[in-house]
Backbone as numpy.savetxt, mean C-alpha at the origin, in Angstrom:
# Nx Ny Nz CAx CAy CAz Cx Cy Cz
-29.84 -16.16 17.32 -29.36 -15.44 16.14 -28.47 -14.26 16.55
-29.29 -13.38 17.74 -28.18 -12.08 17.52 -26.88 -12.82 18.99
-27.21 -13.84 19.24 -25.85 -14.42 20.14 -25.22 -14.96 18.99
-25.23 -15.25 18.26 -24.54 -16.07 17.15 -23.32 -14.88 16.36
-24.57 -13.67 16.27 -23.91 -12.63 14.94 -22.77 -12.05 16.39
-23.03 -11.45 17.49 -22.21 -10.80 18.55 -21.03 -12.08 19.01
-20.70 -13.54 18.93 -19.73 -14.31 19.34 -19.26 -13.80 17.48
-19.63 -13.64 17.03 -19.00 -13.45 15.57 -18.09 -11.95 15.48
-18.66 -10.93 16.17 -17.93 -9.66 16.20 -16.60 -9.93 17.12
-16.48 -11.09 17.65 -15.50 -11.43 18.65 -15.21 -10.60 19.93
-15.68 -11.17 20.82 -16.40 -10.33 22.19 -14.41 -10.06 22.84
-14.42 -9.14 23.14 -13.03 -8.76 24.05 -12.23 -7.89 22.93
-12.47 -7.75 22.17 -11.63 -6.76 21.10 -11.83 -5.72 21.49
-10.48 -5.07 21.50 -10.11 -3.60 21.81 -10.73 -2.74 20.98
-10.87 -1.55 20.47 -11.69 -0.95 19.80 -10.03 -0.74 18.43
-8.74 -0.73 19.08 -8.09 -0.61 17.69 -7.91 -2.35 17.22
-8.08 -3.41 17.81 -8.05 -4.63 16.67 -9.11 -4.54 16.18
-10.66 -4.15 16.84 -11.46 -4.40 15.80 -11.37 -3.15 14.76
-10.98 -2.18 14.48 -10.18 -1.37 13.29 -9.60 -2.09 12.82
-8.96 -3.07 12.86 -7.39 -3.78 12.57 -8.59 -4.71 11.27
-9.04 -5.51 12.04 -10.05 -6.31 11.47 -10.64 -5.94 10.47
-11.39 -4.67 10.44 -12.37 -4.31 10.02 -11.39 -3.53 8.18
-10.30 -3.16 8.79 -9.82 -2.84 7.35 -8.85 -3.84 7.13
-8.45 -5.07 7.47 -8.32 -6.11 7.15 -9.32 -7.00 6.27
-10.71 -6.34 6.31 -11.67 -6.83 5.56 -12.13 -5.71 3.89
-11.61 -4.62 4.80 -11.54 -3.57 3.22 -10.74 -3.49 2.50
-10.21 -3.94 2.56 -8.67 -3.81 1.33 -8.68 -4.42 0.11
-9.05 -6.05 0.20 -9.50 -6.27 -0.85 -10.50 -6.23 -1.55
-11.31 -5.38 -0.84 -12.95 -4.98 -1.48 -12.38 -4.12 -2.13
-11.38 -2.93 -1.45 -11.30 -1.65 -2.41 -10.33 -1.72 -2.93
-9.39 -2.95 -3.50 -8.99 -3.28 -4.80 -9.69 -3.71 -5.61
-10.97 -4.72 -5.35 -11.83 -4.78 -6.15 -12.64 -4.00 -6.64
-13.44 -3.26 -5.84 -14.28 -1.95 -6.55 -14.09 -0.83 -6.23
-12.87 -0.26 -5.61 -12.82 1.16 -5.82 -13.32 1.94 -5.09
-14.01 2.96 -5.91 -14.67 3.69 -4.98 -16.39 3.44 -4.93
-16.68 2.01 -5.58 -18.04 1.63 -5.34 -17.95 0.74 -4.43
-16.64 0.55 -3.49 -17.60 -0.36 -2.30 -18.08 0.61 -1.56
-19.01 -0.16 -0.14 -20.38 0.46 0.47 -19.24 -0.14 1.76
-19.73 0.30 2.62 -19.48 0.41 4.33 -20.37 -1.18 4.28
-21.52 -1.53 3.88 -22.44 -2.52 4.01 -21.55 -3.60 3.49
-20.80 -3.54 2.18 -20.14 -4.66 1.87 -19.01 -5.05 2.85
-18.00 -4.06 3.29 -17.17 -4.38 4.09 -17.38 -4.82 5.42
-18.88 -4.63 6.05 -19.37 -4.91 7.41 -19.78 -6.81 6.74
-20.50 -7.16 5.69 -20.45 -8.55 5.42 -19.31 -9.40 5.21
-18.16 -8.21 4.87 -17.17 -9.51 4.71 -16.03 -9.25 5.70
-16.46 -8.73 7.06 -16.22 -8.44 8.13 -16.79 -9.71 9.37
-17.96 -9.82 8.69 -18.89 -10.71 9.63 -18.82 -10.05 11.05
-19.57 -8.76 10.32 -19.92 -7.77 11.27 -21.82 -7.30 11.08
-22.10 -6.28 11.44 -23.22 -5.54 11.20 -22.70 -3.96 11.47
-22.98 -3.68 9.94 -22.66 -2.17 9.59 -22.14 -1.34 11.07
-23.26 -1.18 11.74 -23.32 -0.25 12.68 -22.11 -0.39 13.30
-21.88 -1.76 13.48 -20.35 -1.58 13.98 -18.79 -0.97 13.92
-19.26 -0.90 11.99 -17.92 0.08 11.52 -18.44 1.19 12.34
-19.23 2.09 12.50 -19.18 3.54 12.72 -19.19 3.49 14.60
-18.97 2.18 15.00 -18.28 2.54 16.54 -17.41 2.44 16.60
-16.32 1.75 15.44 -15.00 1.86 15.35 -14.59 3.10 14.31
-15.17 3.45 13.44 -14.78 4.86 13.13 -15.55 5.93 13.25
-15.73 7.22 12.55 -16.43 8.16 13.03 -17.15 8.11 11.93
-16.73 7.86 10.47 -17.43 7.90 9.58 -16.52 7.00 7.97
-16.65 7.07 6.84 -16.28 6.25 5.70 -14.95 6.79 5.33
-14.70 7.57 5.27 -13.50 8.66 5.27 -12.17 8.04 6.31
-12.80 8.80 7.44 -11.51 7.72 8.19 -11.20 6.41 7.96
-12.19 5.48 7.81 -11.76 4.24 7.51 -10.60 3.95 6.02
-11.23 5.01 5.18 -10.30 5.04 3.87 -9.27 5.25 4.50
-8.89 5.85 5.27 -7.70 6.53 5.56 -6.45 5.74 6.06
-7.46 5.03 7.11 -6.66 3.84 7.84 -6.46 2.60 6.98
-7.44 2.62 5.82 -6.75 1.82 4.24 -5.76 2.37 3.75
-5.89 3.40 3.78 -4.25 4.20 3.33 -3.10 3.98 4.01
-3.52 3.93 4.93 -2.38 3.69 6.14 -1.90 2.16 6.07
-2.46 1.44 5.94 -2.48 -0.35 6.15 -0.95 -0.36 4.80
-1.66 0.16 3.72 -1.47 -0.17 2.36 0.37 0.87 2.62
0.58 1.46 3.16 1.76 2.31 3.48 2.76 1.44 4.44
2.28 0.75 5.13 3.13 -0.37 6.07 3.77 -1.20 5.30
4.80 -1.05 5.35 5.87 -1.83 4.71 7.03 -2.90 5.38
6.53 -3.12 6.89 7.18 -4.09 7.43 7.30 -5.76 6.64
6.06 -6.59 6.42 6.07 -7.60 5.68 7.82 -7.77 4.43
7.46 -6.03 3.73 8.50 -6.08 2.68 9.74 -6.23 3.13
10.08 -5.27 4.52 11.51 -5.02 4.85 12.06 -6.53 5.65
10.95 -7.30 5.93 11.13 -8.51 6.37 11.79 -9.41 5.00
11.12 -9.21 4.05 11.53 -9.82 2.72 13.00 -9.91 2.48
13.32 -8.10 2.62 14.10 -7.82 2.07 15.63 -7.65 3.17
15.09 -7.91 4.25 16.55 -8.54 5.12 16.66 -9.89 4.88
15.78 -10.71 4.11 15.56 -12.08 4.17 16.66 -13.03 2.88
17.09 -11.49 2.19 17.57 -11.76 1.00 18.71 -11.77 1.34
19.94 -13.67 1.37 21.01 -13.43 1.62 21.83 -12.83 0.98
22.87 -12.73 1.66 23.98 -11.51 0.80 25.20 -11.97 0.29
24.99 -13.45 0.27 26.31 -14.36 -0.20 25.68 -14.24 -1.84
24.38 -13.85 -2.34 24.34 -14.19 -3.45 24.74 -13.23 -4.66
24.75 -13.60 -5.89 25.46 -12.01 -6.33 24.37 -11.13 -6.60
24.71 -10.11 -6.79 24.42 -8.92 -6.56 22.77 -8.81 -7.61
23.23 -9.45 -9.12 21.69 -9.30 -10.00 20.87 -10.04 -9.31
21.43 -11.43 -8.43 20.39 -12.22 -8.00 19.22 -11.79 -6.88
20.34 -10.75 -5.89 20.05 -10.06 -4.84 18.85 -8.91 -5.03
19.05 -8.03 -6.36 18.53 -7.00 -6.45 17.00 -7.71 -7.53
17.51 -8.57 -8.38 16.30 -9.05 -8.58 14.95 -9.81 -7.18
15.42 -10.44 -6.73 14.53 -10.33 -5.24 14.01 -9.66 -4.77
15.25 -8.32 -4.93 14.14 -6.99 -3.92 13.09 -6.27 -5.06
13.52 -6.34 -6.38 12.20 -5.99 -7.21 11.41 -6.54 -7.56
11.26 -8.23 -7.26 10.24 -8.48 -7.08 9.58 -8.39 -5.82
9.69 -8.64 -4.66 8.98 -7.68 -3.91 8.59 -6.54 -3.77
9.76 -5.22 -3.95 8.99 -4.15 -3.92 8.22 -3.75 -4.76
7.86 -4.53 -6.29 6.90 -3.83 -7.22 5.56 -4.56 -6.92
5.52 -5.51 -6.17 4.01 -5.92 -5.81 3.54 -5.59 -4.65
4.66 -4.31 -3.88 4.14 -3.89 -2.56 3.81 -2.39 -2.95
4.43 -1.75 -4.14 4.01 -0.86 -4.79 3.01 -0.91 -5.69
3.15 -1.56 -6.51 1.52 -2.08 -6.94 0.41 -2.16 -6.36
-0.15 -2.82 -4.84 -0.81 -2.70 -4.11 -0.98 -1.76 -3.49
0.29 -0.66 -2.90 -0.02 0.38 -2.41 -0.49 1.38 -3.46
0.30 1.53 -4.79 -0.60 2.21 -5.74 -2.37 1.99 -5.81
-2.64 0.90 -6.32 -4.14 0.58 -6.05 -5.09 0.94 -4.95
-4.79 0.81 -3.73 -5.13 1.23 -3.02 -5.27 2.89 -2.70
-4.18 3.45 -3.02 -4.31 5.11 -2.81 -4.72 5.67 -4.08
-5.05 5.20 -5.36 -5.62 5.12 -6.31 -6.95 5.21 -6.30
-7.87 3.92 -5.28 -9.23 3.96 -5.04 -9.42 4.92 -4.15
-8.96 5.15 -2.80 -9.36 5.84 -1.73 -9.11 7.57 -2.65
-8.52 7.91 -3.79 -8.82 8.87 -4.32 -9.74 9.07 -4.83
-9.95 8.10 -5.74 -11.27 8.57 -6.68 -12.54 8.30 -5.84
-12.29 7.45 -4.55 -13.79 7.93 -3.97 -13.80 9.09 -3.40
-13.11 9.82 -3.04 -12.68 11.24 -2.07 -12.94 12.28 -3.22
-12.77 12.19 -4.63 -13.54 13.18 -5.93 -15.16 12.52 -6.46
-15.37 11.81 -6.12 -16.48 11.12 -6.35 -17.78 12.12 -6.73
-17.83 12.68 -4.77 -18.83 13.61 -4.90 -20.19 13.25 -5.08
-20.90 12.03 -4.83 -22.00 11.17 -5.28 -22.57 11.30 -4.23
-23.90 10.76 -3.97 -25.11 10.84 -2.94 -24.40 9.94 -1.98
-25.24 10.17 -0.77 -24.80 9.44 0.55 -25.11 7.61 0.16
-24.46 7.29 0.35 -24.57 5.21 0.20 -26.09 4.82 0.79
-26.33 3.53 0.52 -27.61 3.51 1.07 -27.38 2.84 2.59
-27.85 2.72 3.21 -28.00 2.00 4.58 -28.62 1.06 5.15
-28.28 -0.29 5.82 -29.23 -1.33 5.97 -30.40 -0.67 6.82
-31.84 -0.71 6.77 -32.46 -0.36 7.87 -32.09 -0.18 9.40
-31.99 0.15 10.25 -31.83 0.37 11.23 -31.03 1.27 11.94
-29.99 1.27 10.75 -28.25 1.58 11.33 -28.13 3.07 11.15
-27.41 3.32 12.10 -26.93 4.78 12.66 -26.27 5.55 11.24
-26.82 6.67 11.03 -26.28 7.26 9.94 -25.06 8.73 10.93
-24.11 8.60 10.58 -23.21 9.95 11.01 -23.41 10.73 10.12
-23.26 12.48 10.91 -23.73 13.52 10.41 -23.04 14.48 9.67
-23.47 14.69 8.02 -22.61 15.09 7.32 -21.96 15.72 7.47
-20.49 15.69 7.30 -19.52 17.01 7.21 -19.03 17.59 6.29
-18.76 18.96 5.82 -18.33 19.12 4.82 -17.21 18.96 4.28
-16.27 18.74 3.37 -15.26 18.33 2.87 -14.82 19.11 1.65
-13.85 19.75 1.21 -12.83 20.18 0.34 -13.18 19.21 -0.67
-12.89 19.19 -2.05 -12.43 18.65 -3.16 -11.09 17.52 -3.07
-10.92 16.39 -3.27 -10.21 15.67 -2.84 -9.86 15.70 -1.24
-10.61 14.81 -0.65 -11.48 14.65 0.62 -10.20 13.46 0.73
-10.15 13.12 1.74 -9.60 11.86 2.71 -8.10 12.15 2.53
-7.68 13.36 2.83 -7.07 13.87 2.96 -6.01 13.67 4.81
-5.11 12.85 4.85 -4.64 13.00 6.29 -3.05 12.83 6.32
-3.06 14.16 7.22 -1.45 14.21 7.14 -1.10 13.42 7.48
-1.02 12.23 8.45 -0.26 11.34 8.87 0.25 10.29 7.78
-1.16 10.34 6.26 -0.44 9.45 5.78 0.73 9.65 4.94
1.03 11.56 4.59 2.28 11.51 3.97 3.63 11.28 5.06
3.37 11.86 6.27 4.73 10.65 6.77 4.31 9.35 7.22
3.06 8.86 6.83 3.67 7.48 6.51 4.25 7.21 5.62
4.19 7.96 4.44 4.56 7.39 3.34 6.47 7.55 3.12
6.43 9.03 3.88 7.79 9.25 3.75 8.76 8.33 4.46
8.56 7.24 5.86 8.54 6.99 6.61 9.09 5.77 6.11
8.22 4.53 5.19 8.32 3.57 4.33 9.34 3.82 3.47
9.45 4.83 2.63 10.46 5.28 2.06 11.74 4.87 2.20
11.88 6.00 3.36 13.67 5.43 3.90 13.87 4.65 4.40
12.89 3.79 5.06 12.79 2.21 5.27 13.77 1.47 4.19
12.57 1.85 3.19 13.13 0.87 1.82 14.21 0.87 1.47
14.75 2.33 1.38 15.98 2.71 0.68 17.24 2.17 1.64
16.40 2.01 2.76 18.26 0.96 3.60 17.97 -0.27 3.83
17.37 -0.70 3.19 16.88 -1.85 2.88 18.06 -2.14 1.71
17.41 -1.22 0.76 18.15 -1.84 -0.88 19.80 -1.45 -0.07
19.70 -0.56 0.49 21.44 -0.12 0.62 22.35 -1.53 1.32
21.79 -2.06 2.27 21.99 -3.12 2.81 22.23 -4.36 1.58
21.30 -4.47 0.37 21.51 -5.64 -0.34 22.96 -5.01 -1.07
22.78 -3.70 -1.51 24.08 -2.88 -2.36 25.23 -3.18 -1.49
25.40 -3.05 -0.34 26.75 -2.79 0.45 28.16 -3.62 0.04
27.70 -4.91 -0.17 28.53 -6.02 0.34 29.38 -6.23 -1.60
28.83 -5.15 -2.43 29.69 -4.52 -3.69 29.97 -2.97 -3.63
29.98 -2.49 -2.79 30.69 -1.17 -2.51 31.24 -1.01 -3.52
32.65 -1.25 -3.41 33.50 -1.12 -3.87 33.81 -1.47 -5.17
33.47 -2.26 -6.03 32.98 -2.23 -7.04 32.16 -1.20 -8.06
31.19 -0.43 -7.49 30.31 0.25 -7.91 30.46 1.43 -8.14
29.80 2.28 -9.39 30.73 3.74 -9.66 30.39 4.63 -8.98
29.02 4.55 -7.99 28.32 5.70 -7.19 28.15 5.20 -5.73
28.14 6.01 -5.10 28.02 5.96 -3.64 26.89 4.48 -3.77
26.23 4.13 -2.74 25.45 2.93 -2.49 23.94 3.79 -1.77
24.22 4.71 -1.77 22.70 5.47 -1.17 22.56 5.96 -2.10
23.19 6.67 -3.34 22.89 7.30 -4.53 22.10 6.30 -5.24
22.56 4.89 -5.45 22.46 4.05 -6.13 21.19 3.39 -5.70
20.94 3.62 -4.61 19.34 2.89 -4.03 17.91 3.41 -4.29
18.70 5.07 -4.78 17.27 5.45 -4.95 17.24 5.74 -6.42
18.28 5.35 -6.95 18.13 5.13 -8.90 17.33 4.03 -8.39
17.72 2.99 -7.95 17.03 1.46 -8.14 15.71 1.87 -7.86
15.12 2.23 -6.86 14.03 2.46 -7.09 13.20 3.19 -7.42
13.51 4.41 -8.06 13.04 5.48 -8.53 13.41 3.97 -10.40
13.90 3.37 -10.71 13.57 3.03 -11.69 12.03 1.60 -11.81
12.46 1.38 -10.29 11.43 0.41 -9.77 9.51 0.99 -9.80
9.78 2.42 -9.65 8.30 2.82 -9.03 8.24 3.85 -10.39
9.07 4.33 -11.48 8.86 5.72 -12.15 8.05 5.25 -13.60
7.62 4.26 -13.58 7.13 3.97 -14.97 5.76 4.17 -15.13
5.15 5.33 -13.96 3.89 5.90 -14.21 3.89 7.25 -15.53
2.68 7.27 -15.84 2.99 8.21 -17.29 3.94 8.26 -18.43
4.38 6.99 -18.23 4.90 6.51 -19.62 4.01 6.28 -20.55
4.42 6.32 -21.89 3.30 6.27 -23.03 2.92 4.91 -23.33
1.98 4.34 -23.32 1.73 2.87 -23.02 1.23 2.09 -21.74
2.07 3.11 -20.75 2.18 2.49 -19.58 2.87 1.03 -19.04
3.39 0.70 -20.20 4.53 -0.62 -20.43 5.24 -0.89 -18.84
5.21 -2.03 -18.48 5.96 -2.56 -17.63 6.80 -3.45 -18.06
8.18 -3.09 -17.55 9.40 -3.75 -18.19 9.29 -4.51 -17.24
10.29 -6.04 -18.01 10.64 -6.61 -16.95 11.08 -7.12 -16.06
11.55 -7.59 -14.38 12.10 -7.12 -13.44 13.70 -7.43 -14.22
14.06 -8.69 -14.88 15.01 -8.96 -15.14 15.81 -8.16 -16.24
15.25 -7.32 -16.87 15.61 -6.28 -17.99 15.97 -4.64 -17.05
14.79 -4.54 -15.75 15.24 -3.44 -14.91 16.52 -3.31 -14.47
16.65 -4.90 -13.59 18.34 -5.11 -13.23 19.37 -4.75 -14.04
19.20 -5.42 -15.42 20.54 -5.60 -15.86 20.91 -3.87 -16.07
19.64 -3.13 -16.58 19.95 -1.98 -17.30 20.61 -1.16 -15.89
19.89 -1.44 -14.41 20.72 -0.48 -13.53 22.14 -0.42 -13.16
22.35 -2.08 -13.05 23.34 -2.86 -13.50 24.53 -2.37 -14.77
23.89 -2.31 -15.70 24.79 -2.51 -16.57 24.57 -1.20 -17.68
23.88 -0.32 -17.47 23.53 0.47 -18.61 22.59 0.13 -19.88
23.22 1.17 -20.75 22.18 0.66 -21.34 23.06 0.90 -23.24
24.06 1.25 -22.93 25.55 1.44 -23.25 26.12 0.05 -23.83
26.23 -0.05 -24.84 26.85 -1.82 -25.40 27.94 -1.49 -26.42
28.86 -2.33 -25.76 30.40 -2.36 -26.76 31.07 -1.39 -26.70
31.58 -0.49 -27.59 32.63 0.55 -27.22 32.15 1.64 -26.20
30.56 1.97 -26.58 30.21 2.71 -25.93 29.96 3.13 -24.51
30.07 1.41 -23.95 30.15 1.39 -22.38 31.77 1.48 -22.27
């Protein structure tokens, strides 16, 4: 049995793949529940034993963190989005990149969404399978999981993106009434800004285009 559960933790892992792993197994827990998953759920669907998260982290916190971090990596997208040829026209082009980037923003929203509201939570310590090593409380500020690295990650992804879109923009330069870096971060500042709208309405991708596209201005008025 415990040779069975230890060929299961996968014997030779570095201590950062099994991190890699291990929040490869939290992510979609904490799109699913938020700030009620347990360290215990993510060690089962780890096909781990608890104790093991806390030799790969120090405690629940960091691990959020390095969910924060996962959910901030935006290579997959920028792969997408060099992927998008440039012979095609331009609505076809920019519709592509918003559908990718709003389901890589979507996910990253969700994610830094949960790892917040468990960091205000403020609730009793989780329970623990018998046996397993409890780490020793530390105190924490009010909105807890707090780590600088992840705002330049975030800033980091950012300008990723934005020469990303500039790259799909380029090849109509000249055409276009604003610079092509001006114009990348309308596109996505219209792509990501529809938080605190009344409703919370999501337009859609093909109505985003045309309007960045084309205004919003019809007949004499354009």
């Amino acid at each position: 049995m415990t040779e069975t559960t230890d060929r299961r933790r996968a014997p030779g892992m570095s201590t950062g793949q099994r991190r890699e792993m291990i929040v490869a197994a939290a992510l979609p827990l904490l799109l699913e529940h938020g700030a009620a998953v347990s360290t215990l759920q993510i060690a089962k669907a780890a096909g781990i034993g608890e104790a093991t998260i806390f030799r790969a982290f120090t405690d629940k916190d960091e691990l959020l963190n390095a969910c924060v971090a996962a959910a901030l990596r935006n290579d997959h997208v920028l792969a997408e989005l060099d992927a998008v040829p440039l012979d095609q026209p331009l609505a076809a082009r920019l519709t592509e990149a918003a559908t990718t980037l709003r389901a890589y923003l979507e996910r990253m929203g969700a994610v830094i969404g949960a790892v917040h509201s468990a960091g205000r939570r403020g609730g009793p310590a989780e329970p623990r399978e018998a046996g397993t090593p409890r780490t020793a409380a530390k105190p924490r500020e009010a909105g807890a999981h707090h780590d600088p690295g992840a705002a330049d990650g975030r800033a980091d992804a950012t300008e990723r993106t934005r020469r990303a879109v500039i790259r799909l923009l380029e090849p109509d330069r000249a055409t276009l009434r604003l610079p092509v870096d001006e114009l990348a971060v309308i596109f996505l500042g219209m792509l990501s800004g529809r938080r605190g709208v009344p409703g919370d309405a999501e337009l859609p991708i093909g109505t985003v285009v045309d309007v960045f596209l084309h205004g919003v201005a019809g007949g004499e008025a354009r």
